[in-house]
VOLO-61702 format. One line per 2 residues: for each residue y, z, x of C-alpha. Coordinates in Angstrom, 1 decimal. Example, Ala and Ser with C-alpha at 12.3 -4.5 7.8 and 13.67 -1.06 7.14 Angstrom:
<rs>
-4.5,7.8,12.3 | -1.1,7.1,13.7
</rs>
This chain:
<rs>
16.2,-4.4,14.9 | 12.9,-6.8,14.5
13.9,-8.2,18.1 | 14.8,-4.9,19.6
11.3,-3.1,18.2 | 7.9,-4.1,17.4
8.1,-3.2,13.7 | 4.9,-2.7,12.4
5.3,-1.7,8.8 | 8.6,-2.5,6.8
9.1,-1.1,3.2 | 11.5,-2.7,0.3
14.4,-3.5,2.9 | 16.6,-4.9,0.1
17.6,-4.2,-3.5 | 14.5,-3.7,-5.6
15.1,-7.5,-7.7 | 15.8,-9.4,-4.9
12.6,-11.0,-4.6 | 14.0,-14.3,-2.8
16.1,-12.1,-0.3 | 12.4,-10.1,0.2
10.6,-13.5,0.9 | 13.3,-14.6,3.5
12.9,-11.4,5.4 | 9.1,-11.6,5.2
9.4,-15.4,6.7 | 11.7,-13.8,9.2
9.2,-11.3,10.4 | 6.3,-12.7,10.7
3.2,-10.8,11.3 | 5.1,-7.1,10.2
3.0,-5.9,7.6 | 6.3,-5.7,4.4
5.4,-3.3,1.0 | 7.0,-3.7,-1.7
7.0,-0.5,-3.4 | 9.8,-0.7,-5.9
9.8,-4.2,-5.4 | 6.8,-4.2,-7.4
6.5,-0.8,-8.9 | 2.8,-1.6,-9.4
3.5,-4.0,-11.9 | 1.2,-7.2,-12.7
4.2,-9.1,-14.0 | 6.4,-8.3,-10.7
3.9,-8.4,-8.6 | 2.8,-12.3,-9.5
6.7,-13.1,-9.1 | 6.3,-11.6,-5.8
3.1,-13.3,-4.7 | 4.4,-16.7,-6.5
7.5,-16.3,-4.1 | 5.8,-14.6,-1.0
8.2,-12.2,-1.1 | 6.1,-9.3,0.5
2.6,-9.1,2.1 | 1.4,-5.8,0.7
2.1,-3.7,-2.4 | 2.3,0.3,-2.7
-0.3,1.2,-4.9 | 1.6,3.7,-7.4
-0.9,4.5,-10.3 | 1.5,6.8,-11.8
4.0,4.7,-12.2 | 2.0,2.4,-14.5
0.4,3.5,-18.7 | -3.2,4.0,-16.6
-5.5,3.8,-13.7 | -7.1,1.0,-14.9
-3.6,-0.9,-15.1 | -3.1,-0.3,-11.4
-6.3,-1.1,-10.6 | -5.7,-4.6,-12.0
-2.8,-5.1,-9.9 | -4.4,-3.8,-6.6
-7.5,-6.9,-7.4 | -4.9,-9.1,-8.3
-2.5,-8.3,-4.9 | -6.0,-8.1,-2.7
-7.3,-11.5,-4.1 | -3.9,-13.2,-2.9
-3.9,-12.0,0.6 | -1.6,-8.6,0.0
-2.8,-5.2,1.3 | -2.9,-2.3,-1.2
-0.9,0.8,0.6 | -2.2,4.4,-1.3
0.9,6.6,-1.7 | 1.2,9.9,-1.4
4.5,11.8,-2.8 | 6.4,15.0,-1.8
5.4,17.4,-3.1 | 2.2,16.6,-4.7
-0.8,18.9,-5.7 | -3.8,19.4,-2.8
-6.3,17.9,-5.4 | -4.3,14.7,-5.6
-6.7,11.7,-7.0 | -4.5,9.0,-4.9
-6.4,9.2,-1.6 | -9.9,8.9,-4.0
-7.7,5.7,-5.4 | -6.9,3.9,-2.0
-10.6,4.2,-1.0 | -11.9,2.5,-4.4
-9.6,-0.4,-3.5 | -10.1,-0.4,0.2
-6.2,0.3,1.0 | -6.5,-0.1,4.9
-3.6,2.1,5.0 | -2.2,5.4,3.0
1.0,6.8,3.3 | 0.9,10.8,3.2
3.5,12.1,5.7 | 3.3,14.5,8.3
0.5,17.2,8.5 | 2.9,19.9,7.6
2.4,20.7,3.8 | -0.9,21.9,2.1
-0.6,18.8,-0.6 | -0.4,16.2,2.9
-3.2,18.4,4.3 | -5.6,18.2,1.4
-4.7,14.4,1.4 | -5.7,14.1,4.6
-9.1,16.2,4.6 | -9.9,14.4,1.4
-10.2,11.3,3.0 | -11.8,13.0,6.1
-15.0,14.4,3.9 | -15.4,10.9,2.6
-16.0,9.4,6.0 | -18.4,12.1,6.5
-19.8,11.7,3.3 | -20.0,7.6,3.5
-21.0,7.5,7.8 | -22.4,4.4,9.1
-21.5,2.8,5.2 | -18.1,3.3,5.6
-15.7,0.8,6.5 | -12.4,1.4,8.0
-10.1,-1.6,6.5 | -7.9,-1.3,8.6
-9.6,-2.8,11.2 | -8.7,-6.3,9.9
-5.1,-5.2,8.5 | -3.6,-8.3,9.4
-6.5,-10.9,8.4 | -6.3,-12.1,5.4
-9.3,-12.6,2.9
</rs>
């Protein structure tokens, strides 16, 4: 499929412990952009297995799934200071005053992963981060300009 198409975003292709099998694919790739979401399940202790292995190139940034904020904060530093992107999440089915787009701005997530445009909570999502670049203009920066450089 990665011959046939220009993937440009692959999430967890394999079983969720198969950190090796995720660093082949990644090798196999090349420059598509991999998150591990249940791969790393915002985790510190999976997520420096992963980076130790190279098993992935960017991490879903699941605060919920973590004790606190804070806690997936430290794993979003820890995955940006080793050349991983941080992804903000959006689930199904969430509320329209959802704190995760507020979260992937703090860590300068050059991507968020919302859905389609067709349910108030993906909406509000979506306007949120809208009235931020209004409210930041020229201060702003879009991360994902560089989404494939790493730091």
């Amino acid at each position: 499929m990665a011959r046939a198409y220009s993937l440009f975003v692959v999430e967890d292709p394999l079983e969720e412990d198969d950190f090796e099998g995720h660093a082949e694919v990644i090798r196999r790739l090349g420059g598509t952009l991999m998150i591990g979401d249940d791969l790393f399940v915002t985790n510190l202790a999976r997520l420096l297995r992963g980076v130790a292995l190279d098993a992935a190139n960017a991490m879903l940034l699941k605060s919920n799934m973590l004790g606190t904020i804070t806690e997936a904060m430290d794993a979003a530093r820890y995955a940006a200071a080793h050349g991983y992107r941080v992804v903000g999440p959006g689930r199904a089915g969430g509320s329209i005053d959802d704190p995760i787009p507020d979260i992937a701005a703090a860590v300068g997530a050059p991507l968020v992963k919302f859905g389609a445009p067709r349910t108030g909570e993906c909406l509000g999502k979506q306007n949120c981060l809208l009235r931020m670049e209004e409210e930041f203009g020229a201060a702003g920066r879009f991360a994902g300009q560089d989404l494939f450089h790493t730091a």
